[in-house]
Biopython code that builds the backbone (N, CA, C, O; Angstrom):
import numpy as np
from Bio.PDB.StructureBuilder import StructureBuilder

atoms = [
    (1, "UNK", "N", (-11.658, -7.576, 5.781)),
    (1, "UNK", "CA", (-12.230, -8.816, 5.360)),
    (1, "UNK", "C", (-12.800, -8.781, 3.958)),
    (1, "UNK", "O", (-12.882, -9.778, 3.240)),
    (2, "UNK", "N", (-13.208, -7.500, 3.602)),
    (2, "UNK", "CA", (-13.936, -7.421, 1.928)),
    (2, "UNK", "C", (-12.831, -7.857, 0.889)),
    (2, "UNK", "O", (-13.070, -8.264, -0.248)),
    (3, "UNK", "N", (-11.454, -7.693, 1.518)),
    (3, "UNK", "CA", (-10.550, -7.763, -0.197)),
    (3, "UNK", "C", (-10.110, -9.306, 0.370)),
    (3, "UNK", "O", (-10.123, -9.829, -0.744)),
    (4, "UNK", "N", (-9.894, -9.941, 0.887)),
    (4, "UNK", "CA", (-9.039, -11.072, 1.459)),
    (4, "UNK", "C", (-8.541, -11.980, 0.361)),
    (4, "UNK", "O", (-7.424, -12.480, 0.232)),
    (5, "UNK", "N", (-9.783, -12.103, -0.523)),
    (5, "UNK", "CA", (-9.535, -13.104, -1.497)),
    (5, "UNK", "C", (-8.226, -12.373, -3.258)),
    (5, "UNK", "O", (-7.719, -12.894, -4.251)),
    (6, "UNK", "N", (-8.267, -11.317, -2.785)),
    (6, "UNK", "CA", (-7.748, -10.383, -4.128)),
    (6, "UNK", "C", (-6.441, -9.954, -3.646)),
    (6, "UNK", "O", (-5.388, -10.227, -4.223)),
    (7, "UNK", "N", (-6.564, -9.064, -2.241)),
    (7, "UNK", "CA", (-5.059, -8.575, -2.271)),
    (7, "UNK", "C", (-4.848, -9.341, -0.892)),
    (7, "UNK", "O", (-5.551, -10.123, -0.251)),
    (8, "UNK", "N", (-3.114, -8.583, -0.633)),
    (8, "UNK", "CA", (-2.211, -8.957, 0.373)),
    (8, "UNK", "C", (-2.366, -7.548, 1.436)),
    (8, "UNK", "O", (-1.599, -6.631, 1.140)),
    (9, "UNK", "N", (-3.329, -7.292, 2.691)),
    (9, "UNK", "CA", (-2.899, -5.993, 3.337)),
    (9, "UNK", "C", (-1.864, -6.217, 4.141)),
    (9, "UNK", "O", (-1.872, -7.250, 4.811)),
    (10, "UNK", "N", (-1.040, -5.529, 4.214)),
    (10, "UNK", "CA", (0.057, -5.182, 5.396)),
    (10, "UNK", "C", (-0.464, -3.663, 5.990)),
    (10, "UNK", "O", (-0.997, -2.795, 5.300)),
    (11, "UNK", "N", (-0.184, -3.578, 7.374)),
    (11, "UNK", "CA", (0.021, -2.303, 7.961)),
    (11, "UNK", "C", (1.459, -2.057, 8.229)),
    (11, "UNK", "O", (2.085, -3.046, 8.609)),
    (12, "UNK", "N", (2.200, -0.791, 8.094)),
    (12, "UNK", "CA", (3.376, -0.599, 9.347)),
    (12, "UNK", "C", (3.252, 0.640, 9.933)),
    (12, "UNK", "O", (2.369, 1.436, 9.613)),
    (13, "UNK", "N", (3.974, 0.821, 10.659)),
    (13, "UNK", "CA", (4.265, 1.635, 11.619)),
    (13, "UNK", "C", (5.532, 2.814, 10.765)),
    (13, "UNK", "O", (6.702, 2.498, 10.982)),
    (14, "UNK", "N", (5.400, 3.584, 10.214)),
    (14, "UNK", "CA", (6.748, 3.971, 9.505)),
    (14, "UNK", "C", (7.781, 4.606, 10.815)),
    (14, "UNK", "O", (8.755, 5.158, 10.304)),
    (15, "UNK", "N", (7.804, 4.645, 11.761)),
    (15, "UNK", "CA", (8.185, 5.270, 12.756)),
    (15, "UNK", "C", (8.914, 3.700, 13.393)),
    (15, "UNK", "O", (9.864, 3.920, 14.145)),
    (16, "UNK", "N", (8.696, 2.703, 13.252)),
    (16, "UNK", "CA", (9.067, 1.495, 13.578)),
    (16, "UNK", "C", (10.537, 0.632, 13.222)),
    (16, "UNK", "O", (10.556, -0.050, 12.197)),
    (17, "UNK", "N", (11.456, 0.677, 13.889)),
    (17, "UNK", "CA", (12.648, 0.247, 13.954)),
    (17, "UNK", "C", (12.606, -1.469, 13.762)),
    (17, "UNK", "O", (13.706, -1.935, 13.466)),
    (18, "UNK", "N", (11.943, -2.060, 13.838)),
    (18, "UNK", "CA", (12.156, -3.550, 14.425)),
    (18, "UNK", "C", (12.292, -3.838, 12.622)),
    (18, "UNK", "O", (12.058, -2.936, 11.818)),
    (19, "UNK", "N", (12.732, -5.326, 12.180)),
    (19, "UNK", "CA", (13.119, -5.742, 10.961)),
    (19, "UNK", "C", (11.969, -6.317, 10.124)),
    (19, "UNK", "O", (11.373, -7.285, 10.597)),
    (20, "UNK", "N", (11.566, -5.794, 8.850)),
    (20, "UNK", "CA", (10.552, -6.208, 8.183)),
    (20, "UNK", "C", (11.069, -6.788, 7.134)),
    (20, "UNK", "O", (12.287, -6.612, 7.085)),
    (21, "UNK", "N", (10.502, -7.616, 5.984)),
    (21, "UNK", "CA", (11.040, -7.905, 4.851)),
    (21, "UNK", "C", (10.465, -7.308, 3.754)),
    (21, "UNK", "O", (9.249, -7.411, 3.589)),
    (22, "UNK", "N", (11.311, -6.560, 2.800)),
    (22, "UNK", "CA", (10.270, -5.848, 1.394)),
    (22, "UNK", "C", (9.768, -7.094, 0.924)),
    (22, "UNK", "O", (9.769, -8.136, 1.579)),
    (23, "UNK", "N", (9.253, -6.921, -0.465)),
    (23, "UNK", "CA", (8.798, -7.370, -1.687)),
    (23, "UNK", "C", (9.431, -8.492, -2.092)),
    (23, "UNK", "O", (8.959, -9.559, -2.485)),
    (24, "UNK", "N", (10.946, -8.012, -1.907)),
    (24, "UNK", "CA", (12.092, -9.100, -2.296)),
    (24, "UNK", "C", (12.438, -9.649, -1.620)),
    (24, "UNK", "O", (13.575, -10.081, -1.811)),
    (25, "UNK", "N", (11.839, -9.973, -0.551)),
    (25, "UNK", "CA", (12.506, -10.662, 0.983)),
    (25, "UNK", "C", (13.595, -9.833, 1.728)),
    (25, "UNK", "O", (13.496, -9.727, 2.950)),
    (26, "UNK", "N", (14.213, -9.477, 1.333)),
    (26, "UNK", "CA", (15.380, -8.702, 2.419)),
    (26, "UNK", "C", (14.508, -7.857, 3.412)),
    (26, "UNK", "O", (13.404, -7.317, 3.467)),
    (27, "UNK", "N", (16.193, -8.151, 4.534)),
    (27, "UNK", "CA", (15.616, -7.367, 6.082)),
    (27, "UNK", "C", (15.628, -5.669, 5.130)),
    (27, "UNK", "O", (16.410, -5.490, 4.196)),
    (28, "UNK", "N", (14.706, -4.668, 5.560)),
    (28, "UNK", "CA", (14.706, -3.186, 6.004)),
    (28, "UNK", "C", (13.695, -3.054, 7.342)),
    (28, "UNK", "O", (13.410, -3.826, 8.257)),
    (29, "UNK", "N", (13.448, -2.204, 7.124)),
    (29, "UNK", "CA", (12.853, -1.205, 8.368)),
    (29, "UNK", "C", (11.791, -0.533, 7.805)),
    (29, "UNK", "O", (12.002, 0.109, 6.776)),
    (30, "UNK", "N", (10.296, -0.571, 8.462)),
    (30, "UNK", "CA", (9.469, 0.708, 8.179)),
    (30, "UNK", "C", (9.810, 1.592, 7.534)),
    (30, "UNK", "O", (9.686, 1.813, 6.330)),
    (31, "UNK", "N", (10.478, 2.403, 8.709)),
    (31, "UNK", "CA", (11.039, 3.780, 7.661)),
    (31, "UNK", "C", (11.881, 3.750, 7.005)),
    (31, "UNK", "O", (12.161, 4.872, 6.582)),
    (32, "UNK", "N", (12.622, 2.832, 6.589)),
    (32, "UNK", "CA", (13.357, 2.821, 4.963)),
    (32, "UNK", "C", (12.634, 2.180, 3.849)),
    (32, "UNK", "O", (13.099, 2.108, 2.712)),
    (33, "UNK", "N", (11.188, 1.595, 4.293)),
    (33, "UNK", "CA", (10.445, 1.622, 3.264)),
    (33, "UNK", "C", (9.531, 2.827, 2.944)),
    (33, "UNK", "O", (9.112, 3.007, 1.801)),
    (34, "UNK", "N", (9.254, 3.576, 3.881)),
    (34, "UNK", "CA", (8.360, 4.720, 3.849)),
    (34, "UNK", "C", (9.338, 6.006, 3.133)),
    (34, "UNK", "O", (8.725, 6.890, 2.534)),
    (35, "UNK", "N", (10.722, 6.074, 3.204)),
    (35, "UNK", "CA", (11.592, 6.571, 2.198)),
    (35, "UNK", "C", (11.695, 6.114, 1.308)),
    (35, "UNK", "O", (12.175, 6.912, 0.502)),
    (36, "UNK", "N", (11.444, 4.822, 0.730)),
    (36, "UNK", "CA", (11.666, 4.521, -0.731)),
    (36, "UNK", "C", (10.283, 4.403, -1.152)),
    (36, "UNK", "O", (10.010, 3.728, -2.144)),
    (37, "UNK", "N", (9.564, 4.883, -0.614)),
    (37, "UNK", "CA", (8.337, 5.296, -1.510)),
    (37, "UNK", "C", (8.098, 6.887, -1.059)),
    (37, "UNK", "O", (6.940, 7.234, -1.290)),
    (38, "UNK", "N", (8.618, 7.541, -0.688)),
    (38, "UNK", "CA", (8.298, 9.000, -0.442)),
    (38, "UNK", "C", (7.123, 9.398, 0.209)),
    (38, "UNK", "O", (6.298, 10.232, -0.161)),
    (39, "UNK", "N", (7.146, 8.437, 1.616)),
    (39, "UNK", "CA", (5.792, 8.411, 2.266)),
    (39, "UNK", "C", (6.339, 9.477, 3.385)),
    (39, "UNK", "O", (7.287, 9.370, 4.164)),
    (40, "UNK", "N", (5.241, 10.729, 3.154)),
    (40, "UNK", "CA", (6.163, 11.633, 4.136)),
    (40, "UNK", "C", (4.076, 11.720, 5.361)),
    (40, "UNK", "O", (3.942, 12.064, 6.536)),
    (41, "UNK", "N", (3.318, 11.404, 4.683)),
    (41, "UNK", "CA", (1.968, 11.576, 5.930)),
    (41, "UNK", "C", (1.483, 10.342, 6.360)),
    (41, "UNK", "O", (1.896, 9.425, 5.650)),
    (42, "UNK", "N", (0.644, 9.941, 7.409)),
    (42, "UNK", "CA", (0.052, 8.653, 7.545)),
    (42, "UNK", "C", (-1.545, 9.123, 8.185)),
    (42, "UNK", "O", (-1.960, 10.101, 8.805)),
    (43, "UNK", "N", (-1.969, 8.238, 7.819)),
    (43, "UNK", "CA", (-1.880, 6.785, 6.602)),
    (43, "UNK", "C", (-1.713, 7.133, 5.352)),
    (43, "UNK", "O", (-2.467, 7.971, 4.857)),
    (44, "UNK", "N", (-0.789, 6.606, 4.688)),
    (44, "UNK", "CA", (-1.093, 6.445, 3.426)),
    (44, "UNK", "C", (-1.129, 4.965, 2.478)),
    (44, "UNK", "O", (-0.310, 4.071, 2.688)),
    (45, "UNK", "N", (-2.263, 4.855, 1.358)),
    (45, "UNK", "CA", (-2.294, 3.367, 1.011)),
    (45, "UNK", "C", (-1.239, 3.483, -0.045)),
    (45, "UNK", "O", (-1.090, 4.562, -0.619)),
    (46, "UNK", "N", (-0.554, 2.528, -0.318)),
    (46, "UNK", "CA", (-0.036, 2.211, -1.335)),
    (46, "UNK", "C", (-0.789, 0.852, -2.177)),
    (46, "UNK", "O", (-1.560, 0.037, -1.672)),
    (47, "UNK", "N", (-0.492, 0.877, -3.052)),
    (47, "UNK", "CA", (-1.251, -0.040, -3.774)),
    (47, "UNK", "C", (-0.626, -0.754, -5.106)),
    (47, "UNK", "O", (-1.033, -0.491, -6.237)),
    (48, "UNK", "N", (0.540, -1.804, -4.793)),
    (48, "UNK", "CA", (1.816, -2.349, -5.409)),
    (48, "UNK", "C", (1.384, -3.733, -5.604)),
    (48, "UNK", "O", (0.518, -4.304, -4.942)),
    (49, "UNK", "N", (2.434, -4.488, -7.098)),
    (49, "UNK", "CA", (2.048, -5.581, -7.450)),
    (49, "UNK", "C", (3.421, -6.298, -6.815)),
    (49, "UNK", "O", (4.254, -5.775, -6.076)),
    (50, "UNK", "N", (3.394, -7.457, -7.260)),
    (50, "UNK", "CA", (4.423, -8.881, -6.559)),
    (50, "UNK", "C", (5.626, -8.163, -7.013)),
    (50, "UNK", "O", (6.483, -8.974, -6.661)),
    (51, "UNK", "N", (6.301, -7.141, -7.584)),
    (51, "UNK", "CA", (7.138, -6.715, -7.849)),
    (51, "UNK", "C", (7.559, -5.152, -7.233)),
    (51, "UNK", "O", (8.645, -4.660, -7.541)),
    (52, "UNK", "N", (6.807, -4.589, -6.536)),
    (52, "UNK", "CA", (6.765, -3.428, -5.743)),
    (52, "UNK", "C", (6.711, -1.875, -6.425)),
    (52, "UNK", "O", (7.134, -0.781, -6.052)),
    (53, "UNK", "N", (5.958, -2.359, -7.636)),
    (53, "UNK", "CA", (5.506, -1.388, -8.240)),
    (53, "UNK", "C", (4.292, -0.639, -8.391)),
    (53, "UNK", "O", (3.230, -1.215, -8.625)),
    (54, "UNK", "N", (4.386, 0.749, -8.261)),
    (54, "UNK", "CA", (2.759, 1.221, -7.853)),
    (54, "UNK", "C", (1.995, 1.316, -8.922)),
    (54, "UNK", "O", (2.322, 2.020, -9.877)),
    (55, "UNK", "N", (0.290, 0.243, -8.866)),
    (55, "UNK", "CA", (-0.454, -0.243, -10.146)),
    (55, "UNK", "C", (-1.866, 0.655, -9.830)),
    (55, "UNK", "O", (-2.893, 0.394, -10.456)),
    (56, "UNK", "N", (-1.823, 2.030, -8.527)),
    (56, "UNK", "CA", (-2.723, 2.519, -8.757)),
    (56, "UNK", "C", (-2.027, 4.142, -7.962)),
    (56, "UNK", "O", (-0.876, 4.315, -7.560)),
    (57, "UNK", "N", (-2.995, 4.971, -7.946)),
    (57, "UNK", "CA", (-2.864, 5.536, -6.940)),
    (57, "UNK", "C", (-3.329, 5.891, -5.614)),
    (57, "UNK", "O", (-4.470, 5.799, -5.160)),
    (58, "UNK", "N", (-1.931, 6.444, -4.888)),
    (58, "UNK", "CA", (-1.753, 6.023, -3.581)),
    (58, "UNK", "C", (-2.384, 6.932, -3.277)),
    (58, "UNK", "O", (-2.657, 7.842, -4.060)),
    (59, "UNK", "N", (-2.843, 6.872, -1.789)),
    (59, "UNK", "CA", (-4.014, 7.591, -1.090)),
    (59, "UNK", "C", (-3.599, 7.970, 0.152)),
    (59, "UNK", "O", (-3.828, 7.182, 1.070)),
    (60, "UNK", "N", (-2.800, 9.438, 0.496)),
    (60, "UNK", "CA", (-2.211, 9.712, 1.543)),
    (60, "UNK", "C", (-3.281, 10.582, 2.238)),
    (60, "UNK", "O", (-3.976, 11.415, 1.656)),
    (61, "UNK", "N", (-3.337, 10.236, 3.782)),
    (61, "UNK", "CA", (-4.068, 10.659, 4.501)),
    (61, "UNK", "C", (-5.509, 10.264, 4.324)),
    (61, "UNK", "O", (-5.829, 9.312, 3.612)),
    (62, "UNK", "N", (-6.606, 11.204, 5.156)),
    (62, "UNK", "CA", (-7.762, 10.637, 5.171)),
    (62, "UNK", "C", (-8.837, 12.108, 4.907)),
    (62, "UNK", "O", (-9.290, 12.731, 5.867)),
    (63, "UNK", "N", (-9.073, 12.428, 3.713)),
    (63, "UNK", "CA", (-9.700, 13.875, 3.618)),
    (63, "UNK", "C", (-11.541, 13.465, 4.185)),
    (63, "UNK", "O", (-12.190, 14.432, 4.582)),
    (64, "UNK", "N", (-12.081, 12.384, 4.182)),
    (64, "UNK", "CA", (-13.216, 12.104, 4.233)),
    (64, "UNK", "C", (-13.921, 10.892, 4.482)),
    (64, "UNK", "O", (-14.433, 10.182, 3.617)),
    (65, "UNK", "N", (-13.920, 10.718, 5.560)),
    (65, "UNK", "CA", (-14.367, 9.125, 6.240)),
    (65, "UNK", "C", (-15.813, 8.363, 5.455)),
    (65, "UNK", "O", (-16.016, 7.151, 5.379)),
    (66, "UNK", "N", (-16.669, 9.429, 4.945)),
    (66, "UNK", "CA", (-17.387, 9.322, 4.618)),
    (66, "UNK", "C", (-16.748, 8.176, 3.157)),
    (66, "UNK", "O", (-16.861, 7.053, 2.667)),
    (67, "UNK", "N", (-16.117, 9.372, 3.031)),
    (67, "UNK", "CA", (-16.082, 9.043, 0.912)),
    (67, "UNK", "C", (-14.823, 7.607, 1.085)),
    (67, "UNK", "O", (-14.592, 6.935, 0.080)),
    (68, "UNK", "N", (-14.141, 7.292, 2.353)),
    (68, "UNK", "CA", (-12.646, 6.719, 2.134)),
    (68, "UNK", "C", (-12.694, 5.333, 1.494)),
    (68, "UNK", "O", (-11.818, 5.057, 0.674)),
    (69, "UNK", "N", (-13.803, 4.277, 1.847)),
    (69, "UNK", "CA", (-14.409, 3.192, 1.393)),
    (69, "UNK", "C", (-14.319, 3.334, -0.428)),
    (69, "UNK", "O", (-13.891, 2.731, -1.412)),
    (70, "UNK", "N", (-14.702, 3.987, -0.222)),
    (70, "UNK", "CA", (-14.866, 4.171, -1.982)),
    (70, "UNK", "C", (-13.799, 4.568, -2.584)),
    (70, "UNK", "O", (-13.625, 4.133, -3.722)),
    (71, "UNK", "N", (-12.914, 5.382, -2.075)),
    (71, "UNK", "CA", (-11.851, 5.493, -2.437)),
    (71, "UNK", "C", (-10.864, 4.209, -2.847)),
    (71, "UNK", "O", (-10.394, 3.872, -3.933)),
    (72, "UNK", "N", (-10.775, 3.747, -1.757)),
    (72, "UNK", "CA", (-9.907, 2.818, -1.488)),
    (72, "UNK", "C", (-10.597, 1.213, -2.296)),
    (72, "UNK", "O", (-10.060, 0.105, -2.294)),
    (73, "UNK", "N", (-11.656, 1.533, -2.797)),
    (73, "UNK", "CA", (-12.442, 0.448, -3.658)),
    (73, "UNK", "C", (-12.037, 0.451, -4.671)),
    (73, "UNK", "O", (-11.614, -0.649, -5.029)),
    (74, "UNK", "N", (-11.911, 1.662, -5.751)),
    (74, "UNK", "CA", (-12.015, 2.284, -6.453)),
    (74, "UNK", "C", (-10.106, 1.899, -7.176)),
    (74, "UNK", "O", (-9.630, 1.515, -8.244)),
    (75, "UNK", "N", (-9.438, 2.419, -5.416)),
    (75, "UNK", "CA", (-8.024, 2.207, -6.183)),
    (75, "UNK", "C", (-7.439, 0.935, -6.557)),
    (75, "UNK", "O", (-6.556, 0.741, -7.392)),
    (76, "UNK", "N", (-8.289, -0.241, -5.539)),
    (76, "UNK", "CA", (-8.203, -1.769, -5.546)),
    (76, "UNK", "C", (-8.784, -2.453, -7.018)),
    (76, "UNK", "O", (-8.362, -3.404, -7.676)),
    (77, "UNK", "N", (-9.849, -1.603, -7.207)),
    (77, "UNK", "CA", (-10.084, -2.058, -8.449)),
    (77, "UNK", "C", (-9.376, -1.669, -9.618)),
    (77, "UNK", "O", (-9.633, -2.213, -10.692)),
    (78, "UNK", "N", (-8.091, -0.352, -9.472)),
    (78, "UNK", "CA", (-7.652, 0.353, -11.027)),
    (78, "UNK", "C", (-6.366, -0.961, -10.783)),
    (78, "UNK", "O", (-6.013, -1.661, -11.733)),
    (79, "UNK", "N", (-5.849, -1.110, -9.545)),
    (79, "UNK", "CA", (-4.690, -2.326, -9.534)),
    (79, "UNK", "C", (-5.094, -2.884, -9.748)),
    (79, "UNK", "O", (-5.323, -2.611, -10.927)),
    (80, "UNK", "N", (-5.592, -3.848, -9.520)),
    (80, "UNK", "CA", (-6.143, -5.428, -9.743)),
    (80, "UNK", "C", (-6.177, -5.543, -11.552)),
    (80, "UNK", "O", (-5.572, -6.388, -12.211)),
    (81, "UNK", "N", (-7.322, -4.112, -12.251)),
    (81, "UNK", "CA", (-6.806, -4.518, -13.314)),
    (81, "UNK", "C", (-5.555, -4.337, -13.921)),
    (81, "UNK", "O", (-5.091, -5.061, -14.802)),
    (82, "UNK", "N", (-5.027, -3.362, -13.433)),
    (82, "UNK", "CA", (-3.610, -3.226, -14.300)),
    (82, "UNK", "C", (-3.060, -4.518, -14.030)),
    (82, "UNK", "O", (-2.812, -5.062, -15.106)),
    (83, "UNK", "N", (-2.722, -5.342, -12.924)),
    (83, "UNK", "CA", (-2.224, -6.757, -12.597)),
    (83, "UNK", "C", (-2.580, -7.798, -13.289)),
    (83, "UNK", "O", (-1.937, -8.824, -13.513)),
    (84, "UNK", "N", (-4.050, -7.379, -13.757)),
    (84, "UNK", "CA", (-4.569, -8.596, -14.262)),
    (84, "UNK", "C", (-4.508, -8.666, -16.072)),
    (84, "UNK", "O", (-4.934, -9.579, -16.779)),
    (85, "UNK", "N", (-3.937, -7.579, -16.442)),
    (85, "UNK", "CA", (-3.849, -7.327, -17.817)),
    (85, "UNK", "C", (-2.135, -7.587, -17.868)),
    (85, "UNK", "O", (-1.767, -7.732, -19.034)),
    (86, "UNK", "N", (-1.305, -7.654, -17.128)),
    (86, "UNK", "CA", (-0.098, -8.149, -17.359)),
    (86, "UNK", "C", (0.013, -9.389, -17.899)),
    (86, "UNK", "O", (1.125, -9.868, -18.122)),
]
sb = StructureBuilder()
sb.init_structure("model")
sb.init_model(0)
sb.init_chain("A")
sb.init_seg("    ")
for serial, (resi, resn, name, xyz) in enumerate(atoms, 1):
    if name == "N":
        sb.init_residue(resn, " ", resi, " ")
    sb.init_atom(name, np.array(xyz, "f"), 0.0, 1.0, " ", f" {name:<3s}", serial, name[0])
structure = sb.get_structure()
């Protein structure tokens, strides 16, 4: 609920067969998106603009529940500006 107004979250399942649409609308699959980004642990965030390009970095796995909030603040805020300076 904190980002709602800024970004778009999606979750998937990379293990998930059923039909999703990328960036560009076309049908793939979870895991042929989790291969075209070289998502080999979960969770991992990605953090991509309207064009499916990565505008921060991605945050695989979870080293610290404590610190992850901030993390994930931190990477919302390096995208947003790179997006917003385009």
């Amino acid at each position: 609920g904190d980002y709602t107004q800024d970004v778009l979250i999606r979750q998937l399942e990379i293990d998930d067969t059923s039909p999703v649409k990328n960036i560009s609308g076309k049908n793939t699959t979870p895991s042929e998106l989790a291969a075209r980004f070289n998502i080999k642990i979960t969770p991992t965030l990605l953090f991509l603009d309207g064009h499916g390009n990565e505008v921060s970095e991605r945050i695989p796995g979870v080293y610290s529940l404590d610190l992850y909030g901030g993390y994930v603040d931190e990477a919302l805020d390096e995208g947003l500006r790179i997006i917003r300076e385009k």
